[in-house]
TIROTI-592442 format. One line per 10 residues: number of its first residue (from 1); their letters; for each residue x, y, z of C-alpha. Coordinates in Angstrom, 3 decimals, padded with zeros to 6 digits. Each point is the difference from the previous one (the first is absolute). Layout:
<recs>
NUM	a	X:Y:Z ~ ...
</recs>
This chain:
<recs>
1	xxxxxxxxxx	000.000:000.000:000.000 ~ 002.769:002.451:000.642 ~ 001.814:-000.748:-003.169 ~ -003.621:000.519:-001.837 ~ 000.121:003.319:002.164 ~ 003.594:000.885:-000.864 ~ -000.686:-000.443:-003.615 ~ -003.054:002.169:-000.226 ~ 002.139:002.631:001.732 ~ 002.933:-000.351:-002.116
11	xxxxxxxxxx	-003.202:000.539:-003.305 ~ -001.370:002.844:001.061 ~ 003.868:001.403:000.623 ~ 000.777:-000.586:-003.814 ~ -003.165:001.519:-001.109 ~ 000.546:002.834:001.921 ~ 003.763:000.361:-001.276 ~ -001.178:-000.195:-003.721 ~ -003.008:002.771:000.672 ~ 002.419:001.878:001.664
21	xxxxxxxxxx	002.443:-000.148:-002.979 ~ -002.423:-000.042:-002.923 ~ -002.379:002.913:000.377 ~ -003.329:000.254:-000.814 ~ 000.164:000.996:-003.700 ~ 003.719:-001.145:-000.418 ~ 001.463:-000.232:-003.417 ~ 000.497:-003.816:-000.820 ~ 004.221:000.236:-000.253 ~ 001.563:-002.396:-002.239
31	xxxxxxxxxx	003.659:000.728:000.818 ~ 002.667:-000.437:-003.359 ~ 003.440:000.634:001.186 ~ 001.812:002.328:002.561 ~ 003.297:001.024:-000.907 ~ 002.449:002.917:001.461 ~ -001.600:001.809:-002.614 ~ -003.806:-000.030:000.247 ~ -002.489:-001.988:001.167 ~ -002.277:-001.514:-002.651
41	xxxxxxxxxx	-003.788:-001.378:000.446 ~ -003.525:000.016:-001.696 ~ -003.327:001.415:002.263 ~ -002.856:-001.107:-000.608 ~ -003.021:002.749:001.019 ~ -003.216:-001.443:000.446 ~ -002.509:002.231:-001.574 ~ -002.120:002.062:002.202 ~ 001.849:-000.872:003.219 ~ 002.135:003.697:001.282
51	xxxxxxxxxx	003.963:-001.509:000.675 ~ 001.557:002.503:002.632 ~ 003.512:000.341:000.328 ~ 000.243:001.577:003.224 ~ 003.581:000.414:-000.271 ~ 000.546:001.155:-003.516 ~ 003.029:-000.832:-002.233 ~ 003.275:000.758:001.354 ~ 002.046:-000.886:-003.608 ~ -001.271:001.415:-003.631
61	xxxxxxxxxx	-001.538:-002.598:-002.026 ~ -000.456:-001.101:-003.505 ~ -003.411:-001.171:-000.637 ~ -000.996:-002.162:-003.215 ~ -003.817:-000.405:-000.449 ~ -001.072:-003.833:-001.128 ~ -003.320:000.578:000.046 ~ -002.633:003.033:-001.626 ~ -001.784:001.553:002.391 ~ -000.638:003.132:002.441
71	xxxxxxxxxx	001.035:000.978:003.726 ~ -000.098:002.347:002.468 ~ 002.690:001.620:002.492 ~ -000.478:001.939:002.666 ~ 003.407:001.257:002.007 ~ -000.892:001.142:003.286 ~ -002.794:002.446:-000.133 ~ 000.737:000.962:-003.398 ~ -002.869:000.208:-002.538 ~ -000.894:-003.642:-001.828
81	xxxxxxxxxx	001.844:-000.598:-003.211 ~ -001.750:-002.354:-002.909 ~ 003.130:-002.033:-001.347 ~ -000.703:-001.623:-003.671 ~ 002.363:-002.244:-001.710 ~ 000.227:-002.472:-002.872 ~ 002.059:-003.578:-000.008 ~ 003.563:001.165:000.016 ~ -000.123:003.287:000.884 ~ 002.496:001.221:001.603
91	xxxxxxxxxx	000.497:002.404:003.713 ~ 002.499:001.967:002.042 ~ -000.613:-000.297:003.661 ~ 002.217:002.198:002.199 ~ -000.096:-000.834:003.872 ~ -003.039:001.167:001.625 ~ -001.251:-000.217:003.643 ~ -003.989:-001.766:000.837 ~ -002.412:-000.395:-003.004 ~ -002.981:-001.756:-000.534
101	xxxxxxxxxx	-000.294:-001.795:-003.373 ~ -003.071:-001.839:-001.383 ~ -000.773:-002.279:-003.250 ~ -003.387:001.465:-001.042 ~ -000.021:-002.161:-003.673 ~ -002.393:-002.824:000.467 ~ 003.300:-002.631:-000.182 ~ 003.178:-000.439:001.687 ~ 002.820:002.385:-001.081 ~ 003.715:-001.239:000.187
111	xxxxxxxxxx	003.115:002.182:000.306 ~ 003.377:-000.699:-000.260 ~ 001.698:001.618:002.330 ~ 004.191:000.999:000.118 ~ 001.095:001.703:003.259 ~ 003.269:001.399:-000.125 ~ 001.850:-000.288:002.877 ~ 002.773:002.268:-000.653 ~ 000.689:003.671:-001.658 ~ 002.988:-000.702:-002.896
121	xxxxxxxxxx	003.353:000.704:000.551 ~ 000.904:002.193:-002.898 ~ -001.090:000.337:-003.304 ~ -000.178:-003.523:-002.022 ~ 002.058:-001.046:-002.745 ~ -000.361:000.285:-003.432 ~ 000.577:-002.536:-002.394 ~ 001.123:000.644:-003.939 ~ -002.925:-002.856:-000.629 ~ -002.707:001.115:002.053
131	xxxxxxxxxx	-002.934:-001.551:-001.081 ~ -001.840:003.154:-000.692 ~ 002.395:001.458:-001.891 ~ 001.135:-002.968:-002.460 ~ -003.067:-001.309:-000.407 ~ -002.877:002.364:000.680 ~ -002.696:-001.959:-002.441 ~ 000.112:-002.332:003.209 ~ 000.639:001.811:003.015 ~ -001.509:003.497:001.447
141	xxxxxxxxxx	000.012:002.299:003.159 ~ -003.065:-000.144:001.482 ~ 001.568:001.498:003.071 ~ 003.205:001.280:001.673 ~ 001.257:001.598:003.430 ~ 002.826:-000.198:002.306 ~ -001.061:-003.376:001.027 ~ -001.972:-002.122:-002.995 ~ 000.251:-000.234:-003.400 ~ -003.155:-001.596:-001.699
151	xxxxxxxxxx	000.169:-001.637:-003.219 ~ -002.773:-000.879:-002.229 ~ 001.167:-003.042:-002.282 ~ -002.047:-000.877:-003.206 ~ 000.729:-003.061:-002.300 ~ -001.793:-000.805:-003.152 ~ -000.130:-003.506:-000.629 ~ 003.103:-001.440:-001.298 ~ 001.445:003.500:000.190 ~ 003.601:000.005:001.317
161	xxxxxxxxxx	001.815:002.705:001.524 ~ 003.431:001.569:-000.294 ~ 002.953:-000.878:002.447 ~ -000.335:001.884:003.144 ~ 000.886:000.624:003.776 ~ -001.457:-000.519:003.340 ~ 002.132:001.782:002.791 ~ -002.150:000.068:002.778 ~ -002.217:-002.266:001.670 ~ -003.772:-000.337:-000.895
171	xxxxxxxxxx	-003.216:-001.635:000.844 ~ -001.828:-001.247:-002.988 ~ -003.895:-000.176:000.192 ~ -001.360:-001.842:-003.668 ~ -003.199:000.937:-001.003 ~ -000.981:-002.572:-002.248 ~ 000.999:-003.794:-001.063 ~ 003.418:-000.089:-001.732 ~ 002.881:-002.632:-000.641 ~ 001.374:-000.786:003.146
181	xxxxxxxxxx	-002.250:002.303:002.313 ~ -003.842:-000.168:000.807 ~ -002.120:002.996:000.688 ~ 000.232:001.568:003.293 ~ 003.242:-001.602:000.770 ~ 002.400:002.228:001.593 ~ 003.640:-000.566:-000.068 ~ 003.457:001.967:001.373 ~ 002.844:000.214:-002.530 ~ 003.072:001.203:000.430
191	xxxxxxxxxx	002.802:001.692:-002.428 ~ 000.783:-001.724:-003.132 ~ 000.533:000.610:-003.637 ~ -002.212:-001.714:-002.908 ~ -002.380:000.114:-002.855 ~ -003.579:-001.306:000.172 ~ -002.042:-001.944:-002.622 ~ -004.063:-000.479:000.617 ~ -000.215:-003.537:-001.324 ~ -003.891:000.388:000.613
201	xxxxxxxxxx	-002.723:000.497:-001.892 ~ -001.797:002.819:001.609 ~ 001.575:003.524:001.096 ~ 002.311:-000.298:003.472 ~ -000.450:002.605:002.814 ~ 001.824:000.993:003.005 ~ 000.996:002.778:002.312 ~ 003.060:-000.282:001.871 ~ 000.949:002.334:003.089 ~ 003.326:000.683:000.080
211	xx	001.071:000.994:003.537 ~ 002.950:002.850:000.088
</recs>
């Protein structure tokens, strides 16, 4: 009888642990990788359910939309903003303190989310083969600061690209099914020097983050 007793105890401690640590109204985090770079994971809002972050954002974030939909934020007492966003869009986040964030589509919005843990060191390098410059049909800025560089890569199929240079680290999000990647799949990738080929049939997507 005590053991019964001891275990029913023990329950009601775990259940209490995970309400304490998931919220009410929670993103759903599916962590990717955490490296002395950034921290990478997908949330999942439910829709109609307000997500408080009570603490805010200490870090500035990258944010990669993998779903259409629309959102409000509210920081602090500030005024309620209507978000809107299309599958792959793209967002700056710098730090912020408490906010209140809520899914108001009718479905469940995911977000890929890069925290950078660190402010660069000094400007980054530059590289005689960089992508954008020797082979611009493929790759474009979509965004740069001090700390990112955001590439938007476009392959027809069976187009190939010219020889070209990765210096810095990156994660890799791919938007659709390709050779050797599925859709959604989200990679890091480090320095290296190479052409590419799409050996598929259908157009190849991808944005890659590089981290400065």
């Amino acid at each position: 009888m005590q053991s019964i007793q001891c275990c029913a105890v023990f329950t009601l401690f775990v259940a209490i642990s995970l309400g304490a640590q998931n919220p009410p109204g929670a993103p759903a985090i599916d962590n990717k990788f955490d490296t002395a770079q950034a921290r990478v994971f997908v949330a999942t809002l439910l829709p109609h359910t307000p997500a408080p972050s009570e603490t805010g954002h200490a870090t500035n974030r990258v944010l990669i939309y993998l779903d259409a939909g629309v959102m409000t934020r509210q920081d602090g007492s500030d005024k309620v903003r209507n978000i809107e966003f299309r599958r792959g869009d793209v967002r700056w986040r710098p730090a912020s303190g408490a906010y209140v964030a809520e899914n108001i589509s009718d479905h469940p919005i995911r977000i890929l989310e890069i925290d950078l843990k660190a402010t660069p060191a000094g400007p980054a390098p530059v590289s005689k083969l960089d992508p954008t410059v020797v082979d611009a049909k493929h790759y474009k800025v979509e965004f740069e600061n001090d700390q990112v560089r955001i590439l938007r890569v476009h392959y027809e199929a069976h187009d190939k690209g010219e020889l070209h240079q990765h210096i810095l680290n990156r994660v890799v999000l791919y938007l659709n099914d390709q050779p050797g990647a599925k859709r959604d799949e989200v990679r890091i990738s480090g320095a290296g020097t190479h052409t590419e080929q799409n050996a598929g049939g259908q157009p190849a997507d991808r944005i890659a983050v590089e981290l400065k």
